[in-house]
N, C-alpha and C positions, 0 to 999 in steps of 0.2 A: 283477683279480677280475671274474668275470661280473657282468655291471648288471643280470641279471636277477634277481640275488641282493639283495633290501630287505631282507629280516629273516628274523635265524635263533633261535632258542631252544637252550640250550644247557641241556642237565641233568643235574644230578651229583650224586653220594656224598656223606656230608660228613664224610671225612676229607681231611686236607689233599694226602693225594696224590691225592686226584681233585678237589679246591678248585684248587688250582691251577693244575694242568694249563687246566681251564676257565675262570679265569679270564685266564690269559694269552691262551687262543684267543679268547675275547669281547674284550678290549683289542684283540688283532689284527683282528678286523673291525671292531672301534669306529674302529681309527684309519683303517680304511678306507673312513667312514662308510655301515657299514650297519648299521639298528637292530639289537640284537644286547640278549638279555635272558637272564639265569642262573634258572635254576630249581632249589634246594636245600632241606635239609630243615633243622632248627632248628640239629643239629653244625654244617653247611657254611654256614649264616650266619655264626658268630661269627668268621669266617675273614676275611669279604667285608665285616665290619661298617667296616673303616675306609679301605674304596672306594666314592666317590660316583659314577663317571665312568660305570659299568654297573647296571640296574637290575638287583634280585635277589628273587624272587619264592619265597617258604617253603611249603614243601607236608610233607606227616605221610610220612614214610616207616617200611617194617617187614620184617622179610627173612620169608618162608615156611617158613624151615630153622629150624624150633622140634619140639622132640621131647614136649613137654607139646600136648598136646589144645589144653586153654581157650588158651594160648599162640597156638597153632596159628590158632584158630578166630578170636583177636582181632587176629591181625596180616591175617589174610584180607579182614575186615573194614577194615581200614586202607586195604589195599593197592586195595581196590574201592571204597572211597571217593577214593581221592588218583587210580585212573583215570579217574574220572568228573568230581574236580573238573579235570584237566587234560584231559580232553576239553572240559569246555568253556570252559578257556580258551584252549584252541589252534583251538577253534572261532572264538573270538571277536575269536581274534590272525592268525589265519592266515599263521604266516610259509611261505618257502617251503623253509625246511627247520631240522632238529633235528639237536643232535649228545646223544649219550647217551655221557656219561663215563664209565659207569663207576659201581657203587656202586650200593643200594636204593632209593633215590629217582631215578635216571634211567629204572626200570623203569614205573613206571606211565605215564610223561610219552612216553615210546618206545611203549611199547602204545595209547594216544590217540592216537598220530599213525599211528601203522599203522590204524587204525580209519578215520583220517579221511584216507585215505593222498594222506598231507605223508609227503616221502620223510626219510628217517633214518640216521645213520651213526652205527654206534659207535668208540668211542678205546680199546685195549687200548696201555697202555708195559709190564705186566708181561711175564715171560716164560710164562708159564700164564694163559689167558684166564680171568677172574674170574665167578663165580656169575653177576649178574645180564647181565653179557654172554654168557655161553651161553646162556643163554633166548633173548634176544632175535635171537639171531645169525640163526635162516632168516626173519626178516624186514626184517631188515637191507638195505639199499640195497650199503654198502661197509662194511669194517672196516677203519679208520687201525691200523694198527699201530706201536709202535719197533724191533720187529725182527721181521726176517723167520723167526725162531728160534721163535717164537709156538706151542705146545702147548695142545692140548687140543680142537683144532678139527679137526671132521670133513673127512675129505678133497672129499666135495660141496660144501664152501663153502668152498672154497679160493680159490675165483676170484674171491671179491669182497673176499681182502685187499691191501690198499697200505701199503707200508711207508714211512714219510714220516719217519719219525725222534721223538725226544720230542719234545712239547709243553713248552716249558719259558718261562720269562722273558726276556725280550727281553736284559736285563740282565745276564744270565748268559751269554747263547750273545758276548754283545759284552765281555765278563768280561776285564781286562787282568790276562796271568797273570804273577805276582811270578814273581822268579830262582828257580832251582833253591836246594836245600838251602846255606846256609849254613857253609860247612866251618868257619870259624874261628870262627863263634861253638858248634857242636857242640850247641845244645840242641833238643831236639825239644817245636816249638808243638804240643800236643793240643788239636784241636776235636773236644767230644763232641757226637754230635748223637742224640736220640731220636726224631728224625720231630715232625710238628706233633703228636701228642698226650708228646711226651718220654718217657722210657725213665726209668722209677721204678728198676726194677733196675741200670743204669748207675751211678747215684747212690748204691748201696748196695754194689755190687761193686767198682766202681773204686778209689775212696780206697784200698781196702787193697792193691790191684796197686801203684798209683804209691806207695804206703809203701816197699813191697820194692824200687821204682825208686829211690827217695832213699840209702835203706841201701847199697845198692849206686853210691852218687854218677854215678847218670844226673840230667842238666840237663834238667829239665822249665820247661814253661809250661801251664797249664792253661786253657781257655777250655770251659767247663760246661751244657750247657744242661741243664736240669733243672724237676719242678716246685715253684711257688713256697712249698710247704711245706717242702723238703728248702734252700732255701737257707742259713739258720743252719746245718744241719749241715755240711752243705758247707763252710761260709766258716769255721765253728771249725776244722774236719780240715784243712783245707790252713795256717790260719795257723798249726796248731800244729807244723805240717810246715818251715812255714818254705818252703811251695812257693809257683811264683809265681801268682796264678792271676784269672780273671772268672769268675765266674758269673752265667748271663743264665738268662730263662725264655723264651717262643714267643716268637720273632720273625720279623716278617716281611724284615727287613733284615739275610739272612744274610750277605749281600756285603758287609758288614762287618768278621765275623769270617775268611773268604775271603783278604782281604788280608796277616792275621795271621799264619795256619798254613800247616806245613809237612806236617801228618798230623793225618788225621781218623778217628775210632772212630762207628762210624754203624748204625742200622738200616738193614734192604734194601730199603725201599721204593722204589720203583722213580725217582720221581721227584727223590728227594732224592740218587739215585745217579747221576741223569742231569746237575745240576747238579755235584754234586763231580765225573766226567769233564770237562764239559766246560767249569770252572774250571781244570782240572789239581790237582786237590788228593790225592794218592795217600792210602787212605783203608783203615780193617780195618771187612769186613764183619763186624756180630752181627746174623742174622735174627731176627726175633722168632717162637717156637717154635708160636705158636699161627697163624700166617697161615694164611688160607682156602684150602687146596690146597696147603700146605705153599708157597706164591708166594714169596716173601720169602729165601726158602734158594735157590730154582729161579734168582730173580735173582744170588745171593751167588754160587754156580755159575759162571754164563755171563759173571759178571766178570772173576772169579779165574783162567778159564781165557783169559778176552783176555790176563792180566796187568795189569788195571786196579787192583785191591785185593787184599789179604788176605783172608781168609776160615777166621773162628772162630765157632764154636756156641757158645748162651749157656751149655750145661752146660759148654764145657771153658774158659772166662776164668779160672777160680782155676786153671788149669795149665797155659795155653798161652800167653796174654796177654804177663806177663812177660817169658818167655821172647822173644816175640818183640818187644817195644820193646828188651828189651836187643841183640836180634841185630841190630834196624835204627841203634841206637845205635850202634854197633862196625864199624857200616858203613854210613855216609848213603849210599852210592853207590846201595843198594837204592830209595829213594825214586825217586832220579834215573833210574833204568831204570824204575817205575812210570810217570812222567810223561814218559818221552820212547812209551811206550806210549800213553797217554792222548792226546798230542800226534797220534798218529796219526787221532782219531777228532772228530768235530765233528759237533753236530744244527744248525749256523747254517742250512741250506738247507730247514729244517723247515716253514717258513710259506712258504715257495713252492713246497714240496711239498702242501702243502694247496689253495696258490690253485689249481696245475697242476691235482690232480685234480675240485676242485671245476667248473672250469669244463669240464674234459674229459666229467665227470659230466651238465652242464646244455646241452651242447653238442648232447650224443647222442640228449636230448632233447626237443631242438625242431629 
């Protein structure tokens, strides 16, 4: 890591896929002791609340894309407020650089350092670069990217993207991957996962899929994330099934359930896809229908065509779903061709693709 690098600010969205992405890269220069501080909004707290190691600093975030006037006219009002108070705290912090995750609250905090120009980088893992990083994009220093596949960026600023791979947890990329499928035991471990705010329709759709799995004596294991409202329903529907099953709520200790399963039914977000490859956990994508630029499908796509996962729409689960646990039942070999797939790809080089270019970056200028 450059020494000339003391302190960086790092600021993000506060959904969990841009929480954590940032919070892994602040661990990564924490442990390379450079002060290193998160900057998020009230969401991307409750994420960081039970990490002491990194300071995390809350600021008012509000998107611009409101189609009501007063709307309109009060998030404007936010968003001028939260650039000014983070002008002057970057005035008063002065580190010597910013990374911008990603998400409405890394907007204002990017714009005060372009002000006060402290250089800036942003992080795109989607496959379609997100709302508040196109804005920011022609003042941008660099833009990290996961894949060089990246849509939506003009071809002028082409040149200042670096494809480094996910940001992901250390823990994951060092992730010991259990044996392949099972033959003689035949049952297939379900990990569902909704993304860090969980998938309410999951919890409402599924049960009655895995009913038509039992009726038809496929061997299930169920392992549930959901939220903590839906859990009595949940736990009555499977015991009356007589299926086997956990039900958990957010966690952050998914490498838990990782160990367990053998297929996972998941949303697209990007980050949580990036962990299931490079766990090896062969996985069915359900986008969720409303993501910002339709991202979240854009991802499902570019998976399903590596042959990393499946890939099902939430409108066709009451018609396709079924169908296809019973066809990977009838044939585990399918899984096994997922992960000898997945086995091909690794983001382990991820954080020495960031020192490379960082220092390449501070190099050029001095």
């Amino acid at each position: 890591m450059n020494n000339k690098l003391k302190k960086i600010i790092i600021a993000t969205g506060g959904t969990g896929g841009h929480v954590f992405p940032a919070y892994s890269l602040a661990k990564h220069f924490h442990d390379n002791k450079i002060n290193v501080q998160i900057i998020t909004d009230k969401r991307g707290l409750k994420y960081l609340q039970d990490y002491s190691d990194i300071k995390v600093i809350k600021i008012a975030s509000a998107t611009i894309f409101k189609k009501n006037i007063f709307k309109l006219l009060f998030s404007s009002f936010i968003i001028l407020y939260s650039i000014l108070r983070s002008f002057i705290f970057l005035y008063a912090s002065r580190p010597n650089l910013v990374f911008g995750m990603g998400g409405y609250s890394s907007f204002p905090v990017c714009i005060a350092s372009k002000i006060l120009r402290i250089p800036f980088i942003i992080y795109e893992n989607n496959l379609h670069i997100g709302k508040a990083n196109r804005f920011l994009l022609p003042y941008a220093k660099k833009v990290f990217v996961s894949y060089k596949e990246l849509g939506g960026v003009a071809e002028k600023h082409q040149k200042k993207i670096c494809e480094i791979g996910n940001i992901i947890r250390k823990e994951i990329l060092n992730f010991n991957v259990h044996p392949d499928f099972n033959q003689s035991e035949r049952k297939l471990k379900i990990l569902i996962l909704g993304g860090s705010q969980a998938a309410k329709i999951f919890a409402e759709l599924l049960p009655e899929i895995f009913k038509e799995c039992v009726k038809t004596k496929i061997s299930l294991k169920i392992y549930q994330q959901c939220l903590p409202e839906q859990n009595i329903f949940l736990s009555t529907f499977y015991k009356d099934l007589k299926i086997d099953f956990e039900i958990f709520n957010f966690s952050n200790n998914i490498t838990d359930y990782f160990t367990k399963t053998n297929l996972a039914i998941t949303r697209s977000g990007s980050s949580m896809l990036a962990e299931l490859i490079n766990a090896k956990i062969p996985f069915i994508s359900v986008p969720l229908p409303s993501s910002a630029d339709d991202h979240q499908l854009k991802n499902a796509i570019y998976y399903e065509k590596k042959g990393y996962s499946y890939l099902i729409k939430e409108k066709d689960l009451n018609t396709k779903l079924f169908q296809l646990i019973k066809k990977i039942s009838a044939d585990t070999s399918l899984l096994t061709q997922i992960k000898s797939k997945q086995r091909q790809y690794s983001d382990k080089s991820v954080y020495k693709n960031i020192d490379k270019q960082l220092n390449k970056m501070f190099n050029e200028e001095n």
